[in-house]
C-alpha positions as CSV (number, residue, x, y, z in Angstrom):
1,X,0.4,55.1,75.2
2,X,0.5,53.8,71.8
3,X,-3.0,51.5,72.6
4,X,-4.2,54.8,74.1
5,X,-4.0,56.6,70.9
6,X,-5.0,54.5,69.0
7,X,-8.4,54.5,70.3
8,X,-8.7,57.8,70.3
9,X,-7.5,57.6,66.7
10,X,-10.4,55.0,65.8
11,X,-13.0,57.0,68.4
12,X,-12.5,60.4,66.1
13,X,-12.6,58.8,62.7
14,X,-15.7,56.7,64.0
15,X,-17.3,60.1,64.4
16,X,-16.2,61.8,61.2
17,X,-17.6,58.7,59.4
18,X,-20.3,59.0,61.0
19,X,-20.8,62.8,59.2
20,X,-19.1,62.2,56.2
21,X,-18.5,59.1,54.8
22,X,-21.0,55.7,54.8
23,X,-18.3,53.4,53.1
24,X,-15.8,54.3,56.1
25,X,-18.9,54.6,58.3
26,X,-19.2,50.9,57.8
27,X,-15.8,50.2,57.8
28,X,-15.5,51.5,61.1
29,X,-18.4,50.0,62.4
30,X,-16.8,46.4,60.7
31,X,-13.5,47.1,62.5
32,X,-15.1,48.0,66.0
33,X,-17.5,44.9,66.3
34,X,-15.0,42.5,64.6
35,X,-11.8,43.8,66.8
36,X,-14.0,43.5,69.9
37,X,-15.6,39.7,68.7
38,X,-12.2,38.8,69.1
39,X,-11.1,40.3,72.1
40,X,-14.0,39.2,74.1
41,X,-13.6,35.7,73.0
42,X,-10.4,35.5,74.0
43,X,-10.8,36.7,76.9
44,X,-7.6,38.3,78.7
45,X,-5.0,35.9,77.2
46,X,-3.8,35.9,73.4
47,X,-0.9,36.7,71.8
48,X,-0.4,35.6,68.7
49,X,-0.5,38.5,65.9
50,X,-2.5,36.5,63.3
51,X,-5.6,36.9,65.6
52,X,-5.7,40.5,64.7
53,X,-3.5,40.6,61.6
54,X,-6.6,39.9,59.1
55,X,-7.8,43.5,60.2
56,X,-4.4,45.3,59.8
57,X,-5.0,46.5,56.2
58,X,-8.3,47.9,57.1
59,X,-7.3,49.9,59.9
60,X,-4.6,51.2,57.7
61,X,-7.1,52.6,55.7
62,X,-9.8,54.1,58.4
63,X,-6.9,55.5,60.5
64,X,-5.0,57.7,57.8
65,X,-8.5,58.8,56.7
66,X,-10.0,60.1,59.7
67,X,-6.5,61.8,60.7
68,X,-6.5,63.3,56.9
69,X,-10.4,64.9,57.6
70,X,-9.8,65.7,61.0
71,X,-6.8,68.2,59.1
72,X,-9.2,69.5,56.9
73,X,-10.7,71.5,60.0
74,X,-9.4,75.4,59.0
75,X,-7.9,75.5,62.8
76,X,-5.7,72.5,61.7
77,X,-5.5,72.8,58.0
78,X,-1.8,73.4,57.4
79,X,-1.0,70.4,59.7
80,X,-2.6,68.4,56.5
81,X,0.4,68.6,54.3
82,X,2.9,67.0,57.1
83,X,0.4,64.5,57.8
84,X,0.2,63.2,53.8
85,X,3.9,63.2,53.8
86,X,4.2,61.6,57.2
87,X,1.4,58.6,55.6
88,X,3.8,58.0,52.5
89,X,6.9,57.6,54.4
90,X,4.8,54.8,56.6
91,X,3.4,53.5,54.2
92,X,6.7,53.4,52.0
93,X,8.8,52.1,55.3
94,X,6.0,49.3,55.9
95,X,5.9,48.1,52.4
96,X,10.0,48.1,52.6
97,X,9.7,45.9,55.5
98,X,7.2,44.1,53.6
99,X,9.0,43.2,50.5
100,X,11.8,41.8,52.5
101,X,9.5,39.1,54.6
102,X,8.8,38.5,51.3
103,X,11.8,37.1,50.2
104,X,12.3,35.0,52.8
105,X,8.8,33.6,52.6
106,X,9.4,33.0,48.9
107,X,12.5,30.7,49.7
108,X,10.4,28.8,52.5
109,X,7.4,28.6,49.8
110,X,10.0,27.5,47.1
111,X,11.5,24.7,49.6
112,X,7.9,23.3,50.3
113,X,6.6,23.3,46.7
114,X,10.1,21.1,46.0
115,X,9.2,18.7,48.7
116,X,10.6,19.7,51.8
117,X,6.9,20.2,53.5
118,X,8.5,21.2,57.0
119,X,11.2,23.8,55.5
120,X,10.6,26.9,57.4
121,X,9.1,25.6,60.3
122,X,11.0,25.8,64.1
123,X,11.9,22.3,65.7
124,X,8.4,22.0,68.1
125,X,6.0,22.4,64.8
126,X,8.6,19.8,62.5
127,X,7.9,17.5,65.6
128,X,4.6,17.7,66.2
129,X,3.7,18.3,62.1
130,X,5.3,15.1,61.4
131,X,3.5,13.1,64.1
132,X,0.4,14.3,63.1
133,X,1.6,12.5,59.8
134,X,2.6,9.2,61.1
135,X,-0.5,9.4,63.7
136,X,-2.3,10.1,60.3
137,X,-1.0,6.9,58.9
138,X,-0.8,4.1,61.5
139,X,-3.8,5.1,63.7
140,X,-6.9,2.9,62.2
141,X,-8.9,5.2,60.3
142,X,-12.3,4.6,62.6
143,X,-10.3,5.8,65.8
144,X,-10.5,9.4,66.5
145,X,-7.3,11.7,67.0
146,X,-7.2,14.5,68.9
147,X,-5.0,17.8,67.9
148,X,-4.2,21.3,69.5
149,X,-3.9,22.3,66.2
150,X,-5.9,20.0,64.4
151,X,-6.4,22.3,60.8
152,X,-2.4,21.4,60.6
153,X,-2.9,18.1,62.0
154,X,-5.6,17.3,58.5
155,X,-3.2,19.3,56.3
156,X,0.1,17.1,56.8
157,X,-2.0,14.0,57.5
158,X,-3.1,14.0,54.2
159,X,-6.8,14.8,54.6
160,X,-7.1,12.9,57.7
161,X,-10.1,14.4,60.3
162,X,-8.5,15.1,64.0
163,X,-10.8,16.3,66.7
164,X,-9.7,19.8,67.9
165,X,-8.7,20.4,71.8
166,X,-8.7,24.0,71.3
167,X,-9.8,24.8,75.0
168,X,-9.0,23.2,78.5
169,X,-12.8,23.8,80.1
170,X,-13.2,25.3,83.4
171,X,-15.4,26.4,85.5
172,X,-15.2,29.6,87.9
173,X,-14.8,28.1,91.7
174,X,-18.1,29.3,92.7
175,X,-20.8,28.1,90.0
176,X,-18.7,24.3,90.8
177,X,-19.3,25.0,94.6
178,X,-23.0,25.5,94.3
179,X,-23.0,22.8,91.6
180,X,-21.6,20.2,94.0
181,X,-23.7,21.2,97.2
182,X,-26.7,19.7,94.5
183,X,-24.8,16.7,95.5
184,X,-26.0,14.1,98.2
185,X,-23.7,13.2,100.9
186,X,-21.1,14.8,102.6
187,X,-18.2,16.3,100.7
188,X,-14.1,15.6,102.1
189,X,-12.1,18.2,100.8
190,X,-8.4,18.0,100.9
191,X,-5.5,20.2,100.6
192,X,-3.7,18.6,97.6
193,X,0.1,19.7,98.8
194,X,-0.6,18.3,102.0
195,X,-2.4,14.8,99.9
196,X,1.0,14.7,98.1
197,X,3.6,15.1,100.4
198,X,1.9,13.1,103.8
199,X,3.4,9.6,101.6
200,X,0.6,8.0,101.2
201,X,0.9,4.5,99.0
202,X,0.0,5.1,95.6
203,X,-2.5,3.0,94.7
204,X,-5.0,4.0,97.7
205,X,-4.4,7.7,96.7
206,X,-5.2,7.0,93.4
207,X,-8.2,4.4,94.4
208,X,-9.2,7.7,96.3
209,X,-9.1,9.5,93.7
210,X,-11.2,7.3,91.4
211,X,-13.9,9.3,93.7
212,X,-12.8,12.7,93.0
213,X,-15.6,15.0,91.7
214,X,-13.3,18.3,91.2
215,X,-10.1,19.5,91.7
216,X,-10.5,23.7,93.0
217,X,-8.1,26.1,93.6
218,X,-8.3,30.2,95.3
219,X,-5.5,30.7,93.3
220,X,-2.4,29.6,94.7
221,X,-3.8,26.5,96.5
222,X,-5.6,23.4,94.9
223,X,-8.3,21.4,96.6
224,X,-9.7,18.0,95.7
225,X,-13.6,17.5,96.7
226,X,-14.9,13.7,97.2
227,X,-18.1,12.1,97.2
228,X,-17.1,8.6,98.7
229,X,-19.7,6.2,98.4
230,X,-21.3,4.2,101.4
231,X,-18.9,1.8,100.9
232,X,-15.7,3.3,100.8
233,X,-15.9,6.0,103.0
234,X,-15.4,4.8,106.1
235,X,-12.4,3.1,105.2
236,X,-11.0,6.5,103.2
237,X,-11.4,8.5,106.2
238,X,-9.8,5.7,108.5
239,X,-7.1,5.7,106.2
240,X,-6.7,10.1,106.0
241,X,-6.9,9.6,110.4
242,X,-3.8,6.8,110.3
243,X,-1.6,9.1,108.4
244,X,-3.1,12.6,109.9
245,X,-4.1,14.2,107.0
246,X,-6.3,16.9,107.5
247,X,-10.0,17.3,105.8
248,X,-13.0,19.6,105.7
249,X,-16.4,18.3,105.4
250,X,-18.2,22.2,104.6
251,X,-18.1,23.4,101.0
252,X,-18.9,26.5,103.0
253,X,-15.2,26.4,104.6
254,X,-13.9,26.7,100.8
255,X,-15.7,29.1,99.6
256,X,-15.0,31.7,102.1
257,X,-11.2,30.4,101.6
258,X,-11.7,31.5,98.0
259,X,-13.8,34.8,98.7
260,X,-10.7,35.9,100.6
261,X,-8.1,35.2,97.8
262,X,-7.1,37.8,95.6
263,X,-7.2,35.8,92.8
264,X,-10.1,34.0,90.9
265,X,-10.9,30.4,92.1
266,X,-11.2,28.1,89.4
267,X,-12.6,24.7,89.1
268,X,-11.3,21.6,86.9
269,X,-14.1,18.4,86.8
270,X,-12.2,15.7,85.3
271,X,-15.6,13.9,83.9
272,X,-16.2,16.7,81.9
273,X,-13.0,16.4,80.0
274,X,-13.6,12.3,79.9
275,X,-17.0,13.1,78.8
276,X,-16.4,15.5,76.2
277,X,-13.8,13.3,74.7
278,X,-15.8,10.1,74.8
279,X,-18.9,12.2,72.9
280,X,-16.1,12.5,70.1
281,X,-15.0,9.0,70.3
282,X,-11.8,10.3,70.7
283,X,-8.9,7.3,71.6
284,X,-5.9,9.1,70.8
285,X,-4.3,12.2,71.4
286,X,-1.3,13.8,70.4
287,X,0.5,16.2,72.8
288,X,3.2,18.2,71.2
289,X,5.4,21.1,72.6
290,X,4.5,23.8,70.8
291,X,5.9,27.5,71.9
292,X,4.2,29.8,73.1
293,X,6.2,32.4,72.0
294,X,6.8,31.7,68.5
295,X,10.4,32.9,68.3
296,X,11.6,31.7,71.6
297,X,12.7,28.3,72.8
298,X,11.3,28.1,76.3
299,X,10.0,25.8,79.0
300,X,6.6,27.3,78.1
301,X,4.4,25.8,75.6
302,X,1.2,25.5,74.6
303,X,-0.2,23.4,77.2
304,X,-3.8,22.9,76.3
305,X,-3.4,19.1,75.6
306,X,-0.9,18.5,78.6
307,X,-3.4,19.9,81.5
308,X,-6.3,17.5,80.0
309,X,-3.8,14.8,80.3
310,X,-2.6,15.3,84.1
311,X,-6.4,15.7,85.1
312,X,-7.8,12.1,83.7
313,X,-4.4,10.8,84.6
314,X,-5.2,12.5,88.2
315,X,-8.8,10.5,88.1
316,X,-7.7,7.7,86.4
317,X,-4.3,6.3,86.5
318,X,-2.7,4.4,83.9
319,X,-5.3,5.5,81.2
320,X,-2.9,6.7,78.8
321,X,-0.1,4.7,76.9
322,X,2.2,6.2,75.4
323,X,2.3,5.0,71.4
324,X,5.1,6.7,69.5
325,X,7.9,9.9,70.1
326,X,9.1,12.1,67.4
327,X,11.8,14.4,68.6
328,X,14.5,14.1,71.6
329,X,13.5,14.5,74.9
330,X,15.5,17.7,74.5
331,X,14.2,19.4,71.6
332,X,10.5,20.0,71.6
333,X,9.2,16.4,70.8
334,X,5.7,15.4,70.2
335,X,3.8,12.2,71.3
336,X,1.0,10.2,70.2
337,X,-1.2,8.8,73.3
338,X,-3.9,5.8,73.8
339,X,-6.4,6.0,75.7
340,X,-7.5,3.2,77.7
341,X,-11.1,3.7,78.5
342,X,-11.6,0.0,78.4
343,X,-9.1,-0.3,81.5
344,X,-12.0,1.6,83.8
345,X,-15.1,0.7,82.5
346,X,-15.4,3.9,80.8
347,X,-16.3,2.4,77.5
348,X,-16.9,-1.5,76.0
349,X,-14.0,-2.6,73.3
């Protein structure tokens, strides 16, 4: 309801702007395009309030204004006295609230400019803010870090570049079907429950999956798609035969799996991540355990860095090392990674 008036709020002092007023006129128009920049960026997921918060003080002011001319009408005009009074006792309650945060910002602000640089801060950003420091500090300065958050990362490492993972890249299931029918050969597609729990021995399964292409889900299932070389395939498929593991051979087959799911298929092509990071020269990342929700210490975090992790690891076992922990294993550590691209050929020492 509230989201509901609020646009019809913003849609009626669009159009008085639009009659009476060019600086609000503007305003509006600045709100509008910015608000909805954001929004469609971000898609259907966000919420964090400092997305938004940078526009707060502007709305505050087109709002109260078109409600304010919307009273002048002579049908509505003695409503306009209530609304004024109604404005000042927001505007008096907010900036109540707001000298309060105040003072307990002041005493963080106080504590950091006296040293203590991680006063303030909850136990998952002390972690990972300090081992963005000691990343900062014994990482040699020609090998690329990666960061989720890697404005903080520069900030406590002292003015130290990180390369930003701000995004785990997918695709939708459909553009990375058509993609891979481009493909020569025949495709072996495999249910990835049934990969996992028919025991295969771990190194073939993860020899196999040295020849994975894309891992594809219709929402509640994932698939792994193969292009085994001449070579290899006929032992692969001997090998799927001795332990009857079932496999399709018809991108068609999954597609019409994920046209009859009621949720989106997506599509994760572990080169693209490997590629994208080696186009950085990225050889480290840190992986911390940041909260989602801000106040709340929960199992679910940020988990940006962690999915690009399990998809290389998925393709390439054993690339990662792990080089330092800050934090118990119970209290939102963070950890500083190697990647060994040397181990696979991916790149020369």
């Amino acid at each position: 309801f509230v989201t509901i008036l609020l646009y019809v709020l913003f849609g009626i002092g669009i159009y008085l702007a639009f009659r009476n007023s060019k600086v609000m006129k503007f305003t509006g128009i600045y709100i509008g395009l910015a608000l909805a920049a954001t929004f469609v960026s971000l898609q259907q997921q966000w919420g964090q309030m400092r997305m938004v918060i940078i526009y707060v003080p502007l709305i505050f002011l087109f709002l109260p204004w078109g409600i304010l001319e919307l009273t002048k009408s002579k049908k509505i005009r003695l409503l306009q006295p209530v609304t004024v009074l109604l404005l000042f006792i927001l505007f008096f309650k907010l900036f109540g609230l707001s000298v309060n945060k105040a003072k307990v910002n002041n005493e963080v602000f106080m504590k950091n400019l006296r040293g203590n640089r991680y006063y303030g801060y909850t136990s998952d950003w002390v972690n990972f803010l300090k081992m963005s420091a000691w990343a900062a500090k014994n990482v040699p300065e020609e090998m690329m870090i990666s960061s989720r958050k890697p404005s903080m990362s520069f900030i406590y490492g002292e003015g130290r570049g990180f390369y930003g993972l701000y995004r785990f890249p997918t695709l939708p299931a459909d553009t990375a079907i058509h993609r891979l029918e481009q493909n020569k050969g025949e495709p072996v597609i495999i249910n990835e429950t049934e990969l996992k729990s028919h025991g295969l021995p771990v190194q073939l399964e993860y020899g196999m999956k040295r020849e994975v292409e894309a891992f594809i889900t219709d929402g509640d299932t994932m698939y792994s798609v193969y292009f085994f070389s001449d070579q290899t395939r006929p032992a692969y498929l001997a090998v799927l035969q001795q332990y009857n593991l079932n496999y399709e051979t018809d991108l068609g087959i999954l597609k019409n799996k994920i046209a009859a799911s009621d949720k989106p298929g997506i599509a994760v092509v572990p080169d693209t991540l490997i590629n994208l990071l080696l186009r950085n020269n990225v050889e480290y990342m840190i992986r911390g355990n940041l909260r989602l929700k801000p106040s709340q210490k929960t199992d679910r975090v940020i988990n940006t860095v962690h999915r690009y992790m399990y998809y290389m690891e998925q393709k390439y076992m054993g690339i990662f090392s792990q080089e330092s922990q800050i934090g118990a294993n119970d209290d939102e550590p963070a950890y500083l990674f190697r990647i060994h691209w040397e181990r696979f050929g991916l790149k020369e020492e």
